[in-house]
C-alpha positions as CSV (number, residue, x, y, z in Angstrom):
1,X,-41.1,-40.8,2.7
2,X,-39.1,-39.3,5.5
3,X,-36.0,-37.0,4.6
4,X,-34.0,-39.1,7.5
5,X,-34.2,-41.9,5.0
6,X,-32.1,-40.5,1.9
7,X,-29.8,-38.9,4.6
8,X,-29.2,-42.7,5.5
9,X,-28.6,-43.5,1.9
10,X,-24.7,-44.5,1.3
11,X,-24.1,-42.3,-1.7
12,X,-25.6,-39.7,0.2
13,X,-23.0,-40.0,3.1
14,X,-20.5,-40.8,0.4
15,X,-21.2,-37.6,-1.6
16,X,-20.6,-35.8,1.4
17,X,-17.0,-37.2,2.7
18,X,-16.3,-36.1,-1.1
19,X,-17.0,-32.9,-0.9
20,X,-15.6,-32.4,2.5
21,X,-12.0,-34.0,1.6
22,X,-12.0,-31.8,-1.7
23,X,-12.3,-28.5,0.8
24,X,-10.0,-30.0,2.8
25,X,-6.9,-30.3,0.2
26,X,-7.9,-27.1,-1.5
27,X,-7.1,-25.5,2.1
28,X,-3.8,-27.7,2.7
29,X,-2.7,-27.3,-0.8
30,X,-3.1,-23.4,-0.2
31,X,-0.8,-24.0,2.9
32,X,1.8,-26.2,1.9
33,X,2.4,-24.4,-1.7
34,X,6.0,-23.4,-2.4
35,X,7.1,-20.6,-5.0
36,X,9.0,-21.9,-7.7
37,X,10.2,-18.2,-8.4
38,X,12.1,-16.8,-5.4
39,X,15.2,-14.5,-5.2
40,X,18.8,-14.8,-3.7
41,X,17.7,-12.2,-1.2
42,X,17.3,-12.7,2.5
43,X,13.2,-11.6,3.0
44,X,13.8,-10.4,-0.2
45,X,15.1,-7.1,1.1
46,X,18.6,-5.1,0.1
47,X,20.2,-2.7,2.2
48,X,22.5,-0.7,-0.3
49,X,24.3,1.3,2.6
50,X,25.5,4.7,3.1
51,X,25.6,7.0,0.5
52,X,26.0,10.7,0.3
53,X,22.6,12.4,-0.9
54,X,23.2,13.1,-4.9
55,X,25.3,10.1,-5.7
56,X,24.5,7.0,-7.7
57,X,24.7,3.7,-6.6
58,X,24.2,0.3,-8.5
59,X,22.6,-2.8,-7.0
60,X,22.0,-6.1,-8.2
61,X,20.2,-9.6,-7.0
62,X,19.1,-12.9,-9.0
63,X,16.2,-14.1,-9.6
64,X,15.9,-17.7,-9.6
65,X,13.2,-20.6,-10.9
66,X,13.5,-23.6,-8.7
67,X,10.5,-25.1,-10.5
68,X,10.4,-27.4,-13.8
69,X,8.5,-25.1,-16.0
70,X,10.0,-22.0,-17.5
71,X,8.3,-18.8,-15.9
72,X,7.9,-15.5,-17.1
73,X,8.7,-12.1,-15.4
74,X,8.9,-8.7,-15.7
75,X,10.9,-6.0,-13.2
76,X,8.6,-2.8,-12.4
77,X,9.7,0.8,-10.2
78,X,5.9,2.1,-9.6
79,X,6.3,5.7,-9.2
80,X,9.7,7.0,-8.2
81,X,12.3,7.7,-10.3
82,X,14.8,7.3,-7.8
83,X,15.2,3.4,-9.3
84,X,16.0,2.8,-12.6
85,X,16.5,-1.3,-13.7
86,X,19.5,-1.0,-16.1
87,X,19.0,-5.2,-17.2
88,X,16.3,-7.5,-17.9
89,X,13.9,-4.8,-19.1
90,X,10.5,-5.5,-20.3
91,X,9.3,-9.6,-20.0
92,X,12.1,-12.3,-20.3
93,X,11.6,-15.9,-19.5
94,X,13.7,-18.3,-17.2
95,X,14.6,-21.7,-17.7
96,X,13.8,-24.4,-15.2
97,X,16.8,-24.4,-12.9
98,X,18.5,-21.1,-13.8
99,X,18.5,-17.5,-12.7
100,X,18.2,-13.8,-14.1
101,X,20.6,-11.4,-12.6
102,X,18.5,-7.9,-12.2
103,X,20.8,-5.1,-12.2
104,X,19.7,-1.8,-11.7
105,X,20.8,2.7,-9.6
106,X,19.2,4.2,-7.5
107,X,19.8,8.3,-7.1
108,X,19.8,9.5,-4.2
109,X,19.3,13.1,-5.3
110,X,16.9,14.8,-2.8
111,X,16.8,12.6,0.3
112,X,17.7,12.5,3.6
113,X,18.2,9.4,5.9
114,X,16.7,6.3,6.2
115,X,15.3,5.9,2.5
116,X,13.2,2.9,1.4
117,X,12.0,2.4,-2.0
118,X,9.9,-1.6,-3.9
119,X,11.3,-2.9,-6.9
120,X,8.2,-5.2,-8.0
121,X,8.9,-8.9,-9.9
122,X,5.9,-10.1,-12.0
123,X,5.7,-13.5,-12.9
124,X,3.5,-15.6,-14.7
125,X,3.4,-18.3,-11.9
126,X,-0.1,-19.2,-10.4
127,X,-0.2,-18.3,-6.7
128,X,3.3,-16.2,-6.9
129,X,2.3,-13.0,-9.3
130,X,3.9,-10.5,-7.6
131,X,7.1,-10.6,-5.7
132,X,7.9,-7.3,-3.4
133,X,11.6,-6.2,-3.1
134,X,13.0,-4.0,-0.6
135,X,15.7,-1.3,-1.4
136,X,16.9,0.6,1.1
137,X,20.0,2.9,1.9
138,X,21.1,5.5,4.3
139,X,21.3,8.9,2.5
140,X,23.8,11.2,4.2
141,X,22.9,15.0,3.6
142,X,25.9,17.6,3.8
143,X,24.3,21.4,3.8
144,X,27.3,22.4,1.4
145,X,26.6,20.2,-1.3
146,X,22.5,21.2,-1.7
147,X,24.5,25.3,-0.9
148,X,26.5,24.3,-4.0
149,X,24.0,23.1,-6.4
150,X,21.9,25.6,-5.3
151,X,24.7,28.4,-6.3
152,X,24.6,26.4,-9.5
153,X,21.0,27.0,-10.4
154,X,20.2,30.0,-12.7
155,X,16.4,31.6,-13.3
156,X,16.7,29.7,-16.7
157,X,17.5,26.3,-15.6
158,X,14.7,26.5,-12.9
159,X,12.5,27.8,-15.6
160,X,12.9,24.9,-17.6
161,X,13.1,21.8,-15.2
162,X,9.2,23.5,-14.1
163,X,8.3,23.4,-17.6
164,X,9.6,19.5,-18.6
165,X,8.5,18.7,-14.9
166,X,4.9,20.6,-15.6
167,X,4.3,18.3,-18.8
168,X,2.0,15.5,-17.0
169,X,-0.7,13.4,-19.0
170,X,-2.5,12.7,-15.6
171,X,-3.3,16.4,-15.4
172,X,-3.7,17.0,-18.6
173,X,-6.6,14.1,-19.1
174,X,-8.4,16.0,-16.1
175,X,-8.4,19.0,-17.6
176,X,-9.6,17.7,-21.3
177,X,-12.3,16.5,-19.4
178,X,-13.3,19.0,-17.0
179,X,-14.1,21.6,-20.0
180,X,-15.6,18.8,-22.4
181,X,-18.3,18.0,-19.4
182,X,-18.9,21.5,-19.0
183,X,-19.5,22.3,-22.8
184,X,-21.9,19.2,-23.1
185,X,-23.1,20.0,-20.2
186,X,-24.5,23.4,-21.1
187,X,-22.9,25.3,-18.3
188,X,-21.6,28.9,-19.6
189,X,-18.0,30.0,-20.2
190,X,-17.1,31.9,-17.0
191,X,-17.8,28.8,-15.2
192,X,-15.4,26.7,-17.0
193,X,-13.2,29.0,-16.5
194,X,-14.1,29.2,-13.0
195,X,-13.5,25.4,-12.3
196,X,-10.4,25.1,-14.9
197,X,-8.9,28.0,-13.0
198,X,-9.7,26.0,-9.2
199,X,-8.0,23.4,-10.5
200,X,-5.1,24.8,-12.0
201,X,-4.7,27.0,-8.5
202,X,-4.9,23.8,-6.7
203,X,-2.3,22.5,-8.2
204,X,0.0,25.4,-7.9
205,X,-0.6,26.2,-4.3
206,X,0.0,22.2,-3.9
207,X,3.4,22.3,-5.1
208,X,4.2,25.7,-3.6
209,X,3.5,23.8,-0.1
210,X,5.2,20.9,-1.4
211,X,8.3,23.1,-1.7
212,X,8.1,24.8,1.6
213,X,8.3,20.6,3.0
214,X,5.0,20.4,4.2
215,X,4.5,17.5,2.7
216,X,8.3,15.8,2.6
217,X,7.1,12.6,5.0
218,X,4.7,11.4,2.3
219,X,7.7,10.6,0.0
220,X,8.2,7.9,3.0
221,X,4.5,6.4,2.5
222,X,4.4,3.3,0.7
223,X,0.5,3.5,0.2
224,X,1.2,6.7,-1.6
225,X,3.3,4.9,-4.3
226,X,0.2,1.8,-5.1
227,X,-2.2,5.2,-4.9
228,X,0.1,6.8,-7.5
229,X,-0.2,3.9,-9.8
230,X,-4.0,3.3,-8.8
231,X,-4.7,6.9,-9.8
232,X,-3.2,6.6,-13.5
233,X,-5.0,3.2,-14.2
234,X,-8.0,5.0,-13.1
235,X,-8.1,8.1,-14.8
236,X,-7.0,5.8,-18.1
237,X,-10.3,4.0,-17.3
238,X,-12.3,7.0,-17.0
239,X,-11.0,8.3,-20.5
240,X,-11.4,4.9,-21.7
241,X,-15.2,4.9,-20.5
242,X,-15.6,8.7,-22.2
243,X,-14.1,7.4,-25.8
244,X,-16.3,4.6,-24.9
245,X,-19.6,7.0,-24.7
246,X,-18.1,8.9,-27.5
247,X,-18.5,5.9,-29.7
248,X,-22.0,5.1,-29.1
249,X,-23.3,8.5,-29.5
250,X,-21.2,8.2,-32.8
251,X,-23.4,5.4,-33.5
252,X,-26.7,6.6,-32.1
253,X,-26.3,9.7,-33.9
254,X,-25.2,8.2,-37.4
255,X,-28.4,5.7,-36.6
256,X,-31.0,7.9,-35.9
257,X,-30.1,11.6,-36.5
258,X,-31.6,12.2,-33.2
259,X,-29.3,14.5,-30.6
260,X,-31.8,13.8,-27.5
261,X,-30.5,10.1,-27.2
262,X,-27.3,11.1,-27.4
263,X,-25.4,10.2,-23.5
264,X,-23.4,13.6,-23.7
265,X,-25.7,15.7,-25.5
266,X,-24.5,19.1,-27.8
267,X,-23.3,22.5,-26.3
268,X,-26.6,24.3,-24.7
269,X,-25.5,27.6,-27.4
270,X,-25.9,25.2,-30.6
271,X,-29.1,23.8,-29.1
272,X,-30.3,27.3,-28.6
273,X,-29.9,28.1,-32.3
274,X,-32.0,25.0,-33.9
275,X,-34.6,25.6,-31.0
276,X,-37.6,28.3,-30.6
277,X,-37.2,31.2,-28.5
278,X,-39.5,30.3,-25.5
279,X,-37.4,26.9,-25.2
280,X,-34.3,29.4,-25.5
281,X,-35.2,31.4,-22.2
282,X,-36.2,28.5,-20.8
283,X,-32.3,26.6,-21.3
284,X,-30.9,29.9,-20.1
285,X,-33.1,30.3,-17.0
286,X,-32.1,26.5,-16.3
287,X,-28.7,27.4,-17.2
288,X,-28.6,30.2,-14.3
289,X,-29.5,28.2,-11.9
290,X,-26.8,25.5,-12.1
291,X,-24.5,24.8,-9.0
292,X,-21.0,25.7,-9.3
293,X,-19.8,25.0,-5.8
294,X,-19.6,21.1,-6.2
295,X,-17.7,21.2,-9.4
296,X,-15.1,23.8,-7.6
297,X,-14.5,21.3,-4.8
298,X,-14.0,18.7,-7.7
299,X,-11.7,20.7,-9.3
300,X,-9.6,21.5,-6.3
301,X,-9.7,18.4,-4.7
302,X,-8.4,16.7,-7.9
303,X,-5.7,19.5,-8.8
304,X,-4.7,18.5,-5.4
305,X,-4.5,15.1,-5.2
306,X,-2.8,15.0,-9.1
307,X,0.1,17.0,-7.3
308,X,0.7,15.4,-4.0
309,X,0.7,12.2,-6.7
310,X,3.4,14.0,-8.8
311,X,5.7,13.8,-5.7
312,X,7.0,10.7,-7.0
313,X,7.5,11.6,-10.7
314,X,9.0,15.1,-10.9
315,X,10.8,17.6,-9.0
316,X,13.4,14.8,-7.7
317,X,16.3,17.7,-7.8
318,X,14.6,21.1,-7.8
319,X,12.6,20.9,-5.2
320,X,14.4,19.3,-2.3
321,X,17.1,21.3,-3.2
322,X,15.5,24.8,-3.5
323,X,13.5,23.3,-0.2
324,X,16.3,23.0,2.0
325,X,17.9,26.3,1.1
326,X,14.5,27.6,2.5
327,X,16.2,27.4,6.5
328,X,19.6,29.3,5.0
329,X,18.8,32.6,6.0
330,X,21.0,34.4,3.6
331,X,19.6,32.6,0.5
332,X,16.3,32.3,2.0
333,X,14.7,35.0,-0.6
334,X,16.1,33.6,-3.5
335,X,14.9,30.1,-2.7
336,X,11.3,32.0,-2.4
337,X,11.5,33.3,-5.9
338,X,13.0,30.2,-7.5
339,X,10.2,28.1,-5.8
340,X,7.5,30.9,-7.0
341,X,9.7,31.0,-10.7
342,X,9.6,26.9,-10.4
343,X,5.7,26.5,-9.4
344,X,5.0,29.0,-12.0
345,X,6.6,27.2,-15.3
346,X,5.3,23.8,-13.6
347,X,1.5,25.2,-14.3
348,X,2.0,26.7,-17.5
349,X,1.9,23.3,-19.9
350,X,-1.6,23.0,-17.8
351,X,-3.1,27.0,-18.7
352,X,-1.8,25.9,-22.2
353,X,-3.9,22.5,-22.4
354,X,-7.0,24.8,-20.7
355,X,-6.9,27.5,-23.5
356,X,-6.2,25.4,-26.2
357,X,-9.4,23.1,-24.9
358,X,-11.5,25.7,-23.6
359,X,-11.1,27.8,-26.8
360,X,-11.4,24.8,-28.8
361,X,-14.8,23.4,-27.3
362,X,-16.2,27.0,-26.8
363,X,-15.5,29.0,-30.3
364,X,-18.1,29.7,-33.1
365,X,-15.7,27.6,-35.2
366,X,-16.2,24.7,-32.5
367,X,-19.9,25.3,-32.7
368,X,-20.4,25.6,-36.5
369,X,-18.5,21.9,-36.8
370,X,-20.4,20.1,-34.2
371,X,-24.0,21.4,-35.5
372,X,-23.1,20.3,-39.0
373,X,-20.6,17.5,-38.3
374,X,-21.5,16.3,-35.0
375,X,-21.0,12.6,-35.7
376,X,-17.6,13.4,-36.7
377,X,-16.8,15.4,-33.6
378,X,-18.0,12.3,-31.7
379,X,-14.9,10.2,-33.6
380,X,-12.3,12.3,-32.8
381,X,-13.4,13.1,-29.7
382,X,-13.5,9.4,-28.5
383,X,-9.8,9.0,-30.6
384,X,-8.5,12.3,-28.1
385,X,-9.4,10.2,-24.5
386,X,-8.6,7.0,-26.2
387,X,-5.2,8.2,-26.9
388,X,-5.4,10.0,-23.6
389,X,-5.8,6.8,-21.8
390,X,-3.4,4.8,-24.1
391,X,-0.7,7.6,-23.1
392,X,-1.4,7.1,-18.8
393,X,-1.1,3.2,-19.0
394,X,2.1,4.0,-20.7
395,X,3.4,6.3,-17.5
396,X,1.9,4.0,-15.5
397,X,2.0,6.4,-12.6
């Protein structure tokens, strides 16, 4: 029977009108869909005004639900900490019909001009999850008042805004990682310390450069702040995924008692000692021949990227402060040294988390436990990135 005959068929034809009228309200309703949650805001933007650089300012809009279900939101700053929401914290709900005043200052310590910075809205309304608002304000600088706080600062107080600015989880879950991949990975000790030490340089050249201004305008870049936050939830995922393996070769190993099916396998040293000695030279031959040069550039690139990322989250006063001084001729070498002093205390918290975890993975003690308790190293070792990753979705960038 011809196929022209069931085309002629009336539920045939009728199956097609319904599917083509179901596209065709999906794509109107798509089109013609009003938010129930919208703001008292004009293009949802708020232009604060003038304000000289260091002062405080406090600015507030509502949030309103036009719709007949209650919704649920929750206010957000992503990665400056310029904005700070002083009132509905954390996830409230609004009535059908009502409004939520959302109060909250923005400092306007270290800017100059035009300044823009998102407040984010999250609701629980389909089709409306995200609401973007704009706040922005003209930040006046006067050279006196950065010459004055500047007068103000003392070796000690630089010293120790670098350390509380130098304590960062981001960082620190890198470098946890760096030295555990190396140490499973059989590579020797001069190399982790190799890479640890790229990365830790990259990070302190970083911020030196940050300081000189070279990289002032990417405060300005929006992308920068969703990279900020994109960067935390992946690194959380990545330590997630490594408490993950941790687990299974928990498991595996309780199992089966057998390291070669293990994902991240033991220290090349402790495999050296339950091994014979011609499968010892050849582990160390191997062992020689291993590429450092792509695990520098990872190193680097990383300590990099970490900092430029920290732009948003430390530094806020320091920095632009000891930054501008830089063109004042006269304090010009004391800006260099509180810069160097600054930079310095900011990469100590990370040579502390190397030595701890490089001396931890790599001593005899380290080596003694794992050979005769590896299943147990496996736990806590999954518990450290878990905890890890539990701490960076808590920064949140």
């Amino acid at each position: 029977m011809p196929k022209s005959f069931f085309k002629k068929l009336p539920f045939v034809q009728g199956y097609k009108c319904v599917i083509i009228l179901f596209f065709s309200l999906f794509f109107l309703s798509s089109f013609v869909y009003a938010a129930n949650i919208t703001t008292d805001l004009e293009d949802n933007r708020l232009y604060l005004g003038e304000v000289d650089e260091g002062e405080v300012l406090t600015g507030s809009f509502l949030v309103v639900n036009n719709g007949r279900l209650p919704v649920r939101i929750s206010v957000e700053v992503l990665g400056c900490s310029c904005l700070d929401v002083i009132s509905t914290k954390g996830k409230v709900e609004i009535s059908p019909e009502d409004s939520r005043k959302i109060i909250f200052n923005f400092n306007a310590s270290g800017f100059d001009g035009k300044v823009s910075k998102p407040l984010y809205i999250y609701t629980n309304e389909k089709g409306n999850s995200v609401i973007k608002i704009e706040i922005s304000v003209d930040v006046a600088v006067k050279s006196e008042t950065f010459i004055r706080r500047f007068l103000n600062f003392s070796s000690l107080t630089v010293l120790t805004a670098g350390l509380i600015d130098g304590i960062n989880p981001c960082a620190f879950t890198v470098m946890v990682f760096f030295i555990s991949f190396l140490t499973f990975a059989g590579y020797r000790k001069k190399d982790m310390v190799v890479v640890g030490g790229s990365f830790i340089l990259a990070t302190y050249i970083t911020y030196i450069l940050i300081g000189l201004g070279l990289f002032k305008a990417v405060r300005s870049l929006e992308f920068f702040t969703y990279f900020s936050r994109i960067f935390y939830f992946i690194t959380a995922g990545f330590a997630f995924v490594l408490a993950a393996i941790n687990i299974y070769d928990f498991w595996i190993y309780k199992k089966t008692k057998n390291t070669e099916k293990l994902l991240i396998k033991l220290p090349v040293s402790i495999k050296r000692r339950i091994q014979n000695t011609i499968r010892r030279e050849l582990i160390k031959d191997k062992e020689e021949n291993k590429s450092l040069f792509p695990l520098i550039i990872a190193g680097l690139s990383c300590g990099f990227i970490i900092s430029i990322k920290e732009l948003f989250c430390s530094g806020q006063l320091y920095l632009p402060t000891i930054a501008y001084i830089l063109k004042v001729q006269q304090l010009k070498m004391r800006a260099i040294l509180y810069l160097l002093l600054y930079n310095f205390m900011f990469i100590v918290p990370l040579i502390g988390v190397f030595v701890l975890t490089f001396f931890g993975f790599t001593s005899s003690g380290f080596e003694k436990i794992a050979r005769t308790h590896l299943g147990g190293v496996k736990l806590a070792t999954a518990f450290v990135f878990f905890g890890l990753g539990v701490v960076l979705l808590i920064f949140k960038g």
